[in-house]
N, C-alpha and C positions, 0 to 999 in steps of 0.2 A: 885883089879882093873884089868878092861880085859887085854891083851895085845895082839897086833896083830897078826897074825899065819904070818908066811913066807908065806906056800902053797896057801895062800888064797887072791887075790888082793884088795884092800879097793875100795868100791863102791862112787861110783862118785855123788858128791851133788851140784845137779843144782839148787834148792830152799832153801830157807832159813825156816828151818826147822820150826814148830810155833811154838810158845811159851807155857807154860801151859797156859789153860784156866782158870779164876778165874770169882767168879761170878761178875755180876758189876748191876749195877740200872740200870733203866729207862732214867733219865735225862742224866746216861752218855751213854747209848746207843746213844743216840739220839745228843748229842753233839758230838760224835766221829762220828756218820753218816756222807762219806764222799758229798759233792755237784756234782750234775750234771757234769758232763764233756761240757764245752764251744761247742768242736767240735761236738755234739751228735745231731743233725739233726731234728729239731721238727718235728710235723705229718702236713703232707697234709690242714689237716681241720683248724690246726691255722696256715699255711703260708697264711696270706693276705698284699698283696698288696698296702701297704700305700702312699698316694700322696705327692711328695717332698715336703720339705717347701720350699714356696716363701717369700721373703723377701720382708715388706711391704714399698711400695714406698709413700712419700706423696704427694698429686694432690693436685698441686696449683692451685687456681680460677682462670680463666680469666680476667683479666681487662675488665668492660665493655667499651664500644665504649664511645669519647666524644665526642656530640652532636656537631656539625659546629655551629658555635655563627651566630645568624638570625641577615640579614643585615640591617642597618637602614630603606632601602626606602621599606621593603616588611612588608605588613600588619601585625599584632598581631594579629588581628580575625583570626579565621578560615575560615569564610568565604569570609571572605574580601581578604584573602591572596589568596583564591582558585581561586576567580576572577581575583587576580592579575596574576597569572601564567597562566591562561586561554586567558588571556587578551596579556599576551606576547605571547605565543604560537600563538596566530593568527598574531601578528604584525611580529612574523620570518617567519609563513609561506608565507604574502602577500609578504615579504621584498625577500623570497628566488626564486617568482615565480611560475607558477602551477605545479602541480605534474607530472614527466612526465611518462610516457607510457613503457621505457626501464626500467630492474629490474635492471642492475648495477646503472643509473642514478636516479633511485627512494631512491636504499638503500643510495647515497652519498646526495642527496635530505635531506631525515630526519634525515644522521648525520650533513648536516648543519644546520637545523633548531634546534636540540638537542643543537647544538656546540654555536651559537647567544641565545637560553636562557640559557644554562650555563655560557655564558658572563655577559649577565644580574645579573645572580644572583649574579655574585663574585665582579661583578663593576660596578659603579653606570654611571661610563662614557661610558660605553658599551648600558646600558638601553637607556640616553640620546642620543644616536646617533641610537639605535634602532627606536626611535620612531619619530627623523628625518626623517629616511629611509621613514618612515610607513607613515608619513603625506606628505610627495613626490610623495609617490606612489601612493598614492588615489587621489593627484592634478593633476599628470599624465593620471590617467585612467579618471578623472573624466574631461578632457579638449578633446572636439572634435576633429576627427582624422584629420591629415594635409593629402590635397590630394596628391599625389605624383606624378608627368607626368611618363608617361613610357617611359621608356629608351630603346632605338636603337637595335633591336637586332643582339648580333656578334655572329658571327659563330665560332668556336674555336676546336681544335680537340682536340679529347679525351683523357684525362690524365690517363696514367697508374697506376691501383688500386693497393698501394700496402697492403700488409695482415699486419695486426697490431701484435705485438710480444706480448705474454703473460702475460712479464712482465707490459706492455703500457696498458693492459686492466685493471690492476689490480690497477690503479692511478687513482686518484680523477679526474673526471673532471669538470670543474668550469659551474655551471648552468646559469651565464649570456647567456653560446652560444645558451640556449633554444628557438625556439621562442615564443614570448608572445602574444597571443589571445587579440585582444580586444576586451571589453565588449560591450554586444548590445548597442544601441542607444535607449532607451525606446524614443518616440512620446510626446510628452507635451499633460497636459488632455486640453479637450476645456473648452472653460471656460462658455459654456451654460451648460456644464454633471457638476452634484451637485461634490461636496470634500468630502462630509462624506458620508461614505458607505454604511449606510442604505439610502441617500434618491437616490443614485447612482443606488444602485440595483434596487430601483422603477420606477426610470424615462429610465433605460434599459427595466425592464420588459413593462410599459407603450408605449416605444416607437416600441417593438415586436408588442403588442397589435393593435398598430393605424396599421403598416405595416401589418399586417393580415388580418385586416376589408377591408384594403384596397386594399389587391392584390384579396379578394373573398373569396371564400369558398374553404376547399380543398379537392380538385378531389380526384376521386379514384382509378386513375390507375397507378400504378406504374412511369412510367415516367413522366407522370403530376404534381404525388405528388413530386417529384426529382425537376424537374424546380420550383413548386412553392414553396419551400425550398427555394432553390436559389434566388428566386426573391424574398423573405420577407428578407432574410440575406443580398441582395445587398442594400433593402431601409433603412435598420439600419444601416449600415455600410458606407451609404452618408450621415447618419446624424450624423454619427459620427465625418464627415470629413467634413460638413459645415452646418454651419447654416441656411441658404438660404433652402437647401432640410429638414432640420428639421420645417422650417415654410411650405412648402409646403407641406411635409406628415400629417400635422395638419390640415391644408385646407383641405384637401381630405378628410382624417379623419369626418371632421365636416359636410363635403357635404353627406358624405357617413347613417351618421347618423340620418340625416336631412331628405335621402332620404327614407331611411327604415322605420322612425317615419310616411312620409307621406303617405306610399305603405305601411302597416304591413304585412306581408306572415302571412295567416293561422293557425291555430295550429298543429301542427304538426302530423299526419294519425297515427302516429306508437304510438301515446299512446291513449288507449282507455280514461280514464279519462277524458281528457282536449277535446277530440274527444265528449264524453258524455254532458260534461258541456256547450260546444257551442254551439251543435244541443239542449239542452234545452233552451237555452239563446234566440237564433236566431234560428227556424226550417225552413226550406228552403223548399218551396213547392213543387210537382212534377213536375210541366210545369211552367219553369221561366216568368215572362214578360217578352214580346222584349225589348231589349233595346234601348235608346233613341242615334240616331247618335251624334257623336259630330264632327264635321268637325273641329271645333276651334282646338284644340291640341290630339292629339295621345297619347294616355294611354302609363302609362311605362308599360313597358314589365312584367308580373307576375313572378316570382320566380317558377320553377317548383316544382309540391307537391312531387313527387318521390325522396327519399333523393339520393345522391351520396353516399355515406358511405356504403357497402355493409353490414355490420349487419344493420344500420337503414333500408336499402332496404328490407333485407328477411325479416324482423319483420313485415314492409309496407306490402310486398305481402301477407305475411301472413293473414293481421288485413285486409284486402278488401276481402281475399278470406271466411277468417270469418262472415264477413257480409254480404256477398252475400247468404252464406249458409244460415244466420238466417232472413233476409228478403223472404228467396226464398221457396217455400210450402214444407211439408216434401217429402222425397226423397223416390221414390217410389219401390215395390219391384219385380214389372217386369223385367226383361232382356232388354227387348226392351226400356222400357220405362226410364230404369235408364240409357243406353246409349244417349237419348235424352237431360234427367237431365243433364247430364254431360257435353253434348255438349251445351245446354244451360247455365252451371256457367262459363265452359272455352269463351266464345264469349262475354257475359256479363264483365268478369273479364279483357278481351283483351279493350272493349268501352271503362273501365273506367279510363283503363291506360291510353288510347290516348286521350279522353276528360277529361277536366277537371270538365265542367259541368255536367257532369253523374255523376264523381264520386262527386263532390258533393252533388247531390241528394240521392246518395245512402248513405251518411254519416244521412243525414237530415232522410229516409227513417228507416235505424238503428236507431236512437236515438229518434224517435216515437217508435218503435216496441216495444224499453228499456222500455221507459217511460210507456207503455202500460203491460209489462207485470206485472213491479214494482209494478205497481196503485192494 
């Protein structure tokens, strides 16, 4: 056995020397392998970021809403009930007054009418006295207005305006202070205009009709046709306002027809046809006979052939200066001679506007030439 030298110091053992090695297996390899160390830091790529847990709470349902129990006097139909609330709706609005004009007075306007059918609906004595109100107010408005004498006027000096405070505006004000409009006064019908509406609108249009035959024909000039406007709308509107001028514009009516049947006016120049069909009928020779005097009674008055109506007129001038061309030899191709032509259809054209017996002849004249080329 060693033993220690004096001269020599014993070295200093900081580890714990190892043990001999001996072989061992596999399994105890591996079951002596110590585990990971807790504090040892994993990699980067498996540090992820897991979401806390939340603790799950449980959602209670809501109670559904229960239905307000529908009050005895409001309809089960659907639509009987829609009527009903329709039907009060109007009776709060007649009860509250008309709508007024101001926004603050309008918005307290339809929370009173909102606030009388929510009465309605919660209470049946609210309804009952609504429609009190409602059948008041329609005997009211429906009762003619009381005249009222005018009162004395005073003089009074001006009262100081004072400014209304914020809060004051912001308060209901009670819509009695509105005032209430009353309704037109409709005229009673006469009791000669029919009640049911189709035969009303006949015996209007009928009584237009008589007042038109009767005021004439209408003119063509602007202010003429204005008065006789006027004057057809004043004879309906006296028969509308007596019967006396309704039997008179009938009389007239009937004289007026009676006279026309006896006097017929011509056929009318501006249509060729019925222009064609007369001059065959009756052709009218070049040189009339004389006519025989009648001293006994004075011919009515002829109806002039030139219409009033300015398109009937150009059509008119048109259809004379047609037939003057085609009665008249062909038109020649001188200078001289077609300025002659010319002045002979305009002098021609001028006779037959002012006589009536020219142009006569010249229609009769035409309606040979037709007839002759036709043949």
């Amino acid at each position: 056995m060693d033993q220690p030298r004096p001269d020599i110091p014993p070295r200093p053992q900081t580890q714990a020397e190892p043990a001999p090695e001996t072989p061992a297996t596999a399994p105890q390899l591996r079951a002596t392998e110590p585990p990971p160390p807790a504090s040892e830091p994993a990699p980067a790529a498996a540090q992820v970021a897991e979401p806390p847990a939340v603790a799950a709470v449980p959602v209670e349902a809501a109670p559904a809403p229960t239905p307000a129990p529908r009050p005895a006097w409001v309809p089960e139909d659907s639509v009987l009930r829609r009527h009903f609330l329709h039907h009060t709706a109007l009776m709060a609005q007649t009860v509250a007054g008309p709508r007024p004009s101001d926004s603050v007075l309008v918005r307290h306007h339809g929370q009173l009418i909102q606030s009388l059918v929510d009465a309605c609906l919660r209470d049946e004595a609210s309804l009952l006295k609504l429609r009190a109100d409602y059948a008041a107010r329609l005997a009211a408005l429906a009762a003619p207005p009381v005249p009222v004498a005018p009162a004395a006027t005073v003089t009074e000096a001006p009262t100081p305006v004072e400014e209304p405070l914020v809060a004051n505006t912001a308060a209901p004000i009670p819509v009695e202070t509105a005032p209430v409009a009353a309704p037109p006064v409709r005229a009673p019908r006469p009791a000669w205009v029919p009640e049911d509406s189709v035969l009303r609108r006949h015996f209007m249009q009928h009584t237009a009709l008589m007042a038109q035959t009767v005021a004439g024909p209408r003119p063509s000039d602007s202010v003429l046709v204005r008065h006789h406007g006027q004057l057809i709308q004043s004879l309906v509107d006296a028969c509308l306002r007596d019967e006396a001028s309704l039997l008179k514009l009938r009389a007239g009516y009937a004289a007026r027809i009676a006279a026309l049947a006896v006097t017929a006016p011509p056929a009318p120049v501006g249509e060729p046809a019925h222009l064609v069909a007369a001059a065959d009928a009756a052709p009218i020779p070049e040189e009339p006979p004389p006519a025989a005097p009648e001293p006994a009674a004075a011919p009515a008055p002829r109806p002039p052939l030139i219409p009033q109506d300015s398109v009937l007129r150009r059509h008119f001038l048109h259809h004379v200066l047609y037939m003057l061309k085609s009665v008249a030899p062909p038109r020649p191709t001188d200078s001289v001679l077609i300025r002659h032509y010319e002045q002979y259809l305009d002098s021609e054209f001028n006779a037959c506007l002012r006589d009536p017996a020219r142009l006569e002849r010249l229609i009769a004249r035409y309606g040979a030439s037709r007839t002759a080329r036709t043949a």
